[in-house]
N, C-alpha and C positions, 0 to 999 in steps of 0.2 A: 339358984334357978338354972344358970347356966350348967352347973354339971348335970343336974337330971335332963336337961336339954340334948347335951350330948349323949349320957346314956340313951336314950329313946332314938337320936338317931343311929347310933350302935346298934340298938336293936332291930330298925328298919332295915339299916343295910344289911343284919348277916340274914334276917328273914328273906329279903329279897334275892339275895344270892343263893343262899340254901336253897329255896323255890326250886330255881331254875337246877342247878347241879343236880338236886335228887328225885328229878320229874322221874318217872316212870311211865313210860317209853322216855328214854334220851330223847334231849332236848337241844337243838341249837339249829343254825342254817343249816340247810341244804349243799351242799355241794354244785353249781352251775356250771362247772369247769376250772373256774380259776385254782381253786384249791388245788390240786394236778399240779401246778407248777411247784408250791409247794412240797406235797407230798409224794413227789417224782425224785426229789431230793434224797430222802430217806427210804426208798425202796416199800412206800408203803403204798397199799391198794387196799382200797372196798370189800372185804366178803360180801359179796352179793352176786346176784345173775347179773351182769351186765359186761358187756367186754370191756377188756384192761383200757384204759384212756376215757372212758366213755362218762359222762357227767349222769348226777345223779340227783336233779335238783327238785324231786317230787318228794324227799325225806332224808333225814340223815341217818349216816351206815352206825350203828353202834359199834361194830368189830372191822378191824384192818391187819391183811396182810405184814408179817413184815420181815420178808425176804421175798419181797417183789426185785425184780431190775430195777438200776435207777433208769429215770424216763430225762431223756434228753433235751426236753422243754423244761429241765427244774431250773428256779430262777432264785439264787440263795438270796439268803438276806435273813429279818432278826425272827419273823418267823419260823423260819425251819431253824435257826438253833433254839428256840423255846420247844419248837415240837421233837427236836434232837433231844432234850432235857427228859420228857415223856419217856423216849422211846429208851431211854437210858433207865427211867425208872420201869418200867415193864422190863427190862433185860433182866437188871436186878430181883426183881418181884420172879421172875421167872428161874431163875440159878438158886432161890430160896425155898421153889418148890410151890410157891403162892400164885401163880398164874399159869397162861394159856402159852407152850414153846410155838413160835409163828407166827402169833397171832396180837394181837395189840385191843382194850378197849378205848372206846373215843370218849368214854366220858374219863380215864386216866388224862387225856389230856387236858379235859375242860377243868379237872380238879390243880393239875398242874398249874396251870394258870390263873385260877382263882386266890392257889397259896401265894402265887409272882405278885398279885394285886395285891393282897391283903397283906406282906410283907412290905409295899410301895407304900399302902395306905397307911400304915402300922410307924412307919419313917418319918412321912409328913406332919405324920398326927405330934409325933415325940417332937420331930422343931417346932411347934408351935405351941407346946403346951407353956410358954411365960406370955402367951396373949390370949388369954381366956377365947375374947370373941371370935379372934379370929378363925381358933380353934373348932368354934362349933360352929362358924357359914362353912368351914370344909368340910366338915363330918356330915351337914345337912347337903352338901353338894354331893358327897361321894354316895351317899345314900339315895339322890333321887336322880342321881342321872349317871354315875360312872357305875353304877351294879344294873342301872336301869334295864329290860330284857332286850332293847334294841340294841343294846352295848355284850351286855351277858351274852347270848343265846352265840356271840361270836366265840364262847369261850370253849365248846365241844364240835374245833373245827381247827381248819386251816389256814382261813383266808390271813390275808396281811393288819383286818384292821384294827383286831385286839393289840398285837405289838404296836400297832403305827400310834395306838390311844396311850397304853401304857407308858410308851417312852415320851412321848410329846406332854402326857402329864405330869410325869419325874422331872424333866426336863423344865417344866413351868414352873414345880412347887420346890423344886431343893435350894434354889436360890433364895427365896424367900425369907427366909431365917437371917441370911447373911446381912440384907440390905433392911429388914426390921432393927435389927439390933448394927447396923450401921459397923460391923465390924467387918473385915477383909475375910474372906474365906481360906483353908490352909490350901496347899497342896495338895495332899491325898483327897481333899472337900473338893479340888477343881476339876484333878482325875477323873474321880467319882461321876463329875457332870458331865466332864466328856465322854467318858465314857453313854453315857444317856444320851449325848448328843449324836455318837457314832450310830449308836441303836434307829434312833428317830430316824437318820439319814438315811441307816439303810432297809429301814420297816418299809418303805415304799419310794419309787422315785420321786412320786409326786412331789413328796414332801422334804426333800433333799435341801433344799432353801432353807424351810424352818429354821436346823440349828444355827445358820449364819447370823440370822436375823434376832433369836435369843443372845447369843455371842456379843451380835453387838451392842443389842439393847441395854446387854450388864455391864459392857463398855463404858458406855455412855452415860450411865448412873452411877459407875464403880468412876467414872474422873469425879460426879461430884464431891464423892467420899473423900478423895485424894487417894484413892487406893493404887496398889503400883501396877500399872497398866499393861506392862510388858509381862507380868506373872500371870495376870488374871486371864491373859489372852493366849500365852504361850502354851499355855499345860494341856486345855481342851482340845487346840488345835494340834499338838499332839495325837491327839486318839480319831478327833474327827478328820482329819483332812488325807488320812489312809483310808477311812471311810467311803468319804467323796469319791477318793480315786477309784476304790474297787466298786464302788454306784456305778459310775462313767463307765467303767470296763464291761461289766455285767448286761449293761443298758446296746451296749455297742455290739453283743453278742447276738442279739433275739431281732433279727433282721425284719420275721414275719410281726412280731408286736407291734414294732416301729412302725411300720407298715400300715397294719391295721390303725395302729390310732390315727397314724395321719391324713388315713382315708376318714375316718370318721367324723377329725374335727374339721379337716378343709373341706371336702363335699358335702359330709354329712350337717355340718353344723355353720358355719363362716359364709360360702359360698348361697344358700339359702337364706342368710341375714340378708346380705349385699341388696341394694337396690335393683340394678341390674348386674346378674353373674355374668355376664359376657362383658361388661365395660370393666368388674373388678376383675374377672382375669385380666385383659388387658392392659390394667396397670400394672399386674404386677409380673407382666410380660410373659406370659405363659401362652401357648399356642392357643387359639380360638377353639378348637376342638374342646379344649378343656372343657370348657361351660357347660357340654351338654353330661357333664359326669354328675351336676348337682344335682342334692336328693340321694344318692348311692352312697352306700356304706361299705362297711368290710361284710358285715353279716346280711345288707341288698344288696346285690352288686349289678341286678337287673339283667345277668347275662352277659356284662360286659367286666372287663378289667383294667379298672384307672392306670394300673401300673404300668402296663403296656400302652395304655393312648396318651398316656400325662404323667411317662413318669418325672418330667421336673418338676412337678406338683410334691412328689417325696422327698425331693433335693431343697427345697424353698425353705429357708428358714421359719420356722412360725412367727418372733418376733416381726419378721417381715411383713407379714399376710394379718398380724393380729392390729400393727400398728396402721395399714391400710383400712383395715375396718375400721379401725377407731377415729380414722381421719371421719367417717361419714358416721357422727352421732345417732343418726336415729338406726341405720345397719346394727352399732353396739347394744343400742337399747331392744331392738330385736333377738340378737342373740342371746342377751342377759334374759330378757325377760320369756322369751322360751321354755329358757333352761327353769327359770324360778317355775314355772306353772306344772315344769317335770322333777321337780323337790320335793316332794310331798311325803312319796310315802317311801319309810324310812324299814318296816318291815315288808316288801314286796311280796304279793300273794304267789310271785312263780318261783318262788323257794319254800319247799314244805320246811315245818320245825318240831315234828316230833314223828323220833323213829318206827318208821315199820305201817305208817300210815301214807297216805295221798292229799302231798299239800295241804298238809292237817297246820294250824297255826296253835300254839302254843296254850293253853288255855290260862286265867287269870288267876284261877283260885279261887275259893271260898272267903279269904279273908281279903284279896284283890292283889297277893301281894307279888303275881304276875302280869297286875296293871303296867301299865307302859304309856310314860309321856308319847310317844309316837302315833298312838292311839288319839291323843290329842292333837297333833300335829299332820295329821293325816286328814283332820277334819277343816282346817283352817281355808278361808276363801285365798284366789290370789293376793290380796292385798293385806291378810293374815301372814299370809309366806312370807311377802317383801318386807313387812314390820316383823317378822323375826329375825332374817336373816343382815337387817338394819340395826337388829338391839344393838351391838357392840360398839356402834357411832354413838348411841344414847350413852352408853356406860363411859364411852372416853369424854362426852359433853359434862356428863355429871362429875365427874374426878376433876376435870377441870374449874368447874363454876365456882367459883371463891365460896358464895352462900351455903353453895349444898356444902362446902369445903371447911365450912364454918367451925373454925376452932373454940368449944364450950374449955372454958378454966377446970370446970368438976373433973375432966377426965384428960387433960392432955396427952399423956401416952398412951391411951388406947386411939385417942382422935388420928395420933400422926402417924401410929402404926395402921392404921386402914388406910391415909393416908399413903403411903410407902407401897404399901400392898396394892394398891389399884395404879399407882403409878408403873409398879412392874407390868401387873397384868393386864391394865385396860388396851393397851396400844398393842398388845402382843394377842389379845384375844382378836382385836380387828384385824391384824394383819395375817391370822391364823385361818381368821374366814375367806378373805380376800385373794390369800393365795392358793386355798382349797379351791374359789369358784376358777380361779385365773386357770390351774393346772387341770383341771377337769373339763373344761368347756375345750380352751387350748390344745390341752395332751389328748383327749380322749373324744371329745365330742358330745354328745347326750346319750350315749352308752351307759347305761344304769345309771345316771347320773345323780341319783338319789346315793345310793351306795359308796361311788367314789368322793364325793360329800360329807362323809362319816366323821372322820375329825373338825371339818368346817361345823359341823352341825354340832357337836358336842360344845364347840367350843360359843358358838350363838346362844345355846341354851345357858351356859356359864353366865356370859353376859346378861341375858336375860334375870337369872338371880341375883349377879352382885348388883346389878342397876337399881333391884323391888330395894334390895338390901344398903344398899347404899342411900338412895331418899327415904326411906324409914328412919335410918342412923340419923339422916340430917334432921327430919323433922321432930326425933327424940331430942336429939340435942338442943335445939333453942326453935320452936315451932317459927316465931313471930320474924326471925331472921333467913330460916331455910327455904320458908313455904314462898314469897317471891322468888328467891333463886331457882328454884322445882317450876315454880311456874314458867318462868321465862326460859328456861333450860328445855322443858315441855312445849314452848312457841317454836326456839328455833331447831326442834328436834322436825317438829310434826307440819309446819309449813312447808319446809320441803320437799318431806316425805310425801303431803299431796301432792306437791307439785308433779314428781318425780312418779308416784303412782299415775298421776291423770295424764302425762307425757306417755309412760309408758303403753298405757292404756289402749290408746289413740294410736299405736303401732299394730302390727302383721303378728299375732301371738300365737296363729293355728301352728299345731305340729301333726301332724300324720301318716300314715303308711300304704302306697297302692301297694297291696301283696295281689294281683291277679289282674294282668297278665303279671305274670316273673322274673318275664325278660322282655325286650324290645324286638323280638323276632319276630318277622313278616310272617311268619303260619303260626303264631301265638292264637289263642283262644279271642274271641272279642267282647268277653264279658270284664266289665273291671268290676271290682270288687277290694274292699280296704277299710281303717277308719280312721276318725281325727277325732281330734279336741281343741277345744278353745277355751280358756278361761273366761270367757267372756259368754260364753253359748255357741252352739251352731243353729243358726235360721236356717243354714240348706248349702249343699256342696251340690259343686257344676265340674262336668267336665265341658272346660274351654278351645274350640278349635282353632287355628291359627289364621282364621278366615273373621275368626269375630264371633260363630256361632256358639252359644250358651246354652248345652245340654244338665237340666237338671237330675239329678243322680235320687234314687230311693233312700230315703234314712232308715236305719233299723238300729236297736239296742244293743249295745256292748257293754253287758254288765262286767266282765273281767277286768276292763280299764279303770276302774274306780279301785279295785285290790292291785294294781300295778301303779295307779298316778295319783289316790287317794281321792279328795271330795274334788277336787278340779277334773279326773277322771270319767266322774258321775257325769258330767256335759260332754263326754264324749257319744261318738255316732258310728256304727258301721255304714258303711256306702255302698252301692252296686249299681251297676245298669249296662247295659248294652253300648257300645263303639260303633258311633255313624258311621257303616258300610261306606258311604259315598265319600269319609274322608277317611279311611282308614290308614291311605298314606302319608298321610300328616300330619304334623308336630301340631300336639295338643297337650294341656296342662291339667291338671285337678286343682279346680280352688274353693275355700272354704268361705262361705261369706257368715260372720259371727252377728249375733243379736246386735251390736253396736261396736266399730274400730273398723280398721282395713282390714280387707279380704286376705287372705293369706294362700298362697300356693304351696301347695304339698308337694307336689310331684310334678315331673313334664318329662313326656315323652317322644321320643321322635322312632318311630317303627323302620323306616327306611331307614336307619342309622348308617348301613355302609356309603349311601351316596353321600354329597356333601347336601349342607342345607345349611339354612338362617336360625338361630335360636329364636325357641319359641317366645309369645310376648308374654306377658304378665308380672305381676307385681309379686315380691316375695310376703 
């Protein structure tokens, strides 16, 4: 039963990858800019009408340039040598008389990488074939979420997240085999990993932590082996800790990046949590002028530039400013719980997915087999989000609870080989989410935050299946002894998760954007105009003046935010109305007051901004 089980998932996943690879129009993301860094690298450009630099995020280019200049934003790392790989095989293909001289297609690279994948998956499968079961939860995992189209559709592109997933999941699975069969891995096997480790580090800054955090994980399970510790440690770090260095160097070069994110996360995202931003700058000694930066980003900047009025604000460590927030709990659970209500959608509607159209989305197929879990997770309420991106605490509750843990006599070497396996994985999946949300919120702020999330979320969903998969095993095994431990494993999973939802709840959860006026200038327009969301509903947005007076704002429909923030989206609102002539000079805020929780301030503005003045009041 288990091999036809595996076959069938065999044939789920080459279906669903084939799907995607041989769409007709090309099939993947869009291009939004970031790719550019990328593909600045290797001298490659867009055939299309669009000037050189310029983003392309309404469809993707099926054809590229490729004796473009390099573009002096390329920012190396493991995808441009995957897409070097490509470009290597189009040279070739082209000296054979087989292809296009100059020109490159982009689904040679998505094919490219799908044989990296299927080569990766083709590896994992062969270590695991002396553990039947285990064998077939990965083939049904790689089938329903590592081909899935939210993961795929990155494979005819540029962006960083296909390497960042690839290496981060060699990186999870090559180990595995070692600590099953409880025997020390060789040499050339440790290489092997570091090398995988070098990759993950440099797939993405974010996730430069990761490999340490694997490293030491096999540490710390390779002492109980008695394995020799100075081998197991010395060989990866070999490969990885040249990595790190040149991450660091690389990171140190992109001044405007740096920049941008740190506008993003401290004004954009930190400073809005705070209770009041003028007492959190002040603790963290930043001039009082700062405060009135919150709300602005790299991409608002509302006419003004943080850099120039605050720039110690770019010198401030984040640990510094992350661990003052954290001092004031409910600040944290504002910021977190923002960010979760802008989690959702995992396929964003402002990136087209299939070439030569307009933000056309990828279609499913007749047989479904461009169906997409995101699909599903796009529809989830708030409190669906926050029980997802929780499953991995559930999965380490369950690995741990003796019951569920419950060793049947009929089967012991399959019992303690899952066993072993969720020992490696469970704590390395939560800490995989943990530090996806830490580095995204942190590094970046709520800039696509869906997207910089892509490995947190792969790895949520993992958990999500070994947890089904893990109480099923236990309730196979001996019903009468599991089904208590399930139970109570299910009490102290889900009481605090109410808890922890109905706290969160009860906090400032609006996010929003005044786009009109654009900037704070005294001959600015006096219409505002913008929109919010709340997970919770909007009952009605005010603009607040600094006097006390509470100007109600018109609500109108924003169906786009529901294709950009998924079913929490659907509750969002456009806003507009006129600015009281009679206080036009004064510091006034927008606030969203939701069907039930604290109102939320979106924005504050102060129009006289050159003279000095008091920040304005309200509650974040």
């Amino acid at each position: 039963m288990q091999r036809w089980l595996w076959w069938l998932a065999l044939l789920v996943l080459c279906a669903r990858l084939g799907f995607v690879l041989t769409q007709q129009p090309l099939a993947g993301f869009a291009n939004q800019f970031d790719m550019l860094r990328n593909t600045g690298c290797l001298g490659l450009q867009p055939l299309v009408d669009a000037a050189p630099g310029a983003a392309t995020p309404q469809a993707p280019v099926s054809r590229y340039r490729t004796d473009a200049p390099r573009d002096p934003s390329c920012l190396f790392g493991t995808e441009v040598l995957i897409a070097g790989l490509a470009v290597g095989l189009d040279q070739l293909g082209d000296t054979l008389g087989m292809g296009q001289p100059g020109s490159m297609p982009l689904r040679l690279v998505g094919w490219t990488k799908a044989l990296l994948l299927l080569l990766a998956l083709a590896t994992v499968d062969r270590g695991l074939r002396i553990w039947p079961s285990l064998r077939l939860v990965h083939a049904w995992v790689a089938a329903l979420i590592l081909v899935d189209p939210f993961n795929s559709l990155y494979l005819a592109g540029f962006y960083t997240e296909f390497a960042a997933l690839l290496s981060a999941y060699l990186a999870l699975m090559l180990p595995l085999p070692w600590l099953l069969s409880a025997r020390p891995p060789s040499v050339a096997a440790l290489l092997v990993w570091g090398l995988v480790l070098a990759a993950l580090a440099l797939s993405r800054f974010q996730h430069a932590a990761i490999p340490l955090l694997l490293l030491a994980w096999l540490t710390v399970l390779g002492r109980t082996q008695h394995w020799q510790l100075a081998r197991l440690i010395g060989w990866p770090l070999l490969l990885l800790i040249p990595a790190l260095a040149l991450q660091l160097s690389l990171q140190g070069r992109y001044q405007t990046i740096a920049d941008a994110n740190r506008w993003n996360s401290f004004f954009g995202a930190a400073l809005p949590a705070a209770s009041d931003p003028a007492e959190f700058v002040h603790r963290l000694r930043l001039p009082a002028a700062c405060a009135e930066l919150v709300h602005s980003t790299w991409y608002l900047q509302r006419g003004r530039d943080a850099r120039v009025e605050c720039p110690q604000a770019f010198e401030l460590s984040r640990l510094a400013w992350a661990l003052q927030l954290a001092a004031e709990p409910a600040a944290l659970a504002r910021l977190v719980g923002r960010g979760v209500a802008l989690s959702g959608q995992w396929r964003p509607s402002y990136l087209g997915e299939v070439a030569g159209a307009e933000f056309q989305r990828m279609p499913a197929g007749q047989l479904g087999q461009g169906a997409s879990l995101a699909d599903l997770v796009t529809r989830l309420p708030f409190r669906g989000l926050m029980l997802l991106w929780l499953a991995p605490v559930l999965l380490v509750l369950l690995q741990r609870h003796p019951m569920v843990d419950h060793r049947a006599p009929s089967a012991p070497d399959a019992v303690i080989a899952h066993r072993r396996a969720g020992l490696w994985l469970s704590p390395l999946l939560l800490s995989i989410v943990v530090l996806g949300w830490a580095s995204s919120l942190v590094g970046d702020g709520y800039s696509e935050l869906a997207r910089h999330l892509h490995l947190a979320a792969n790895a949520a969903l993992v958990a999500v299946v070994l947890a089904l998969m893990t109480a099923m095993a236990g309730l196979r095994r001996d019903h009468s002894a599991a089904l208590p431990g399930l139970l109570g494993v299910s009490v102290a999973f889900a009481l605090p998760l109410l808890a922890l939802q109905w706290w969160i709840g009860k906090q400032s959860l609006g996010f929003g954007i005044l786009e009109q006026p654009a900037t704070e200038a005294a001959a600015e327009s006096t219409l505002l105009q913008g929109w919010a969301l709340d997970p919770r509903g909007i009952e009605g947005i005010d603009v607040v003046y600094a006097d006390g007076h509470r100007q109600p704002l018109e609500l109108y429909a924003r169906t786009e935010l529901s294709g950009i923030f998924g079913a929490i989206g659907a509750h969002g609102r456009g806003f507009r109305g006129p600015i009281d002539p009679t206080r036009r000079q004064r510091a006034m805020v927008i606030e969203v007051r939701p069907q039930q929780g604290e109102r939320t301030v979106i924005d504050r503005r102060w129009f006289d901004h050159l003279n000095p003045r008091a920040v304005s009041p309200g509650r974040p």
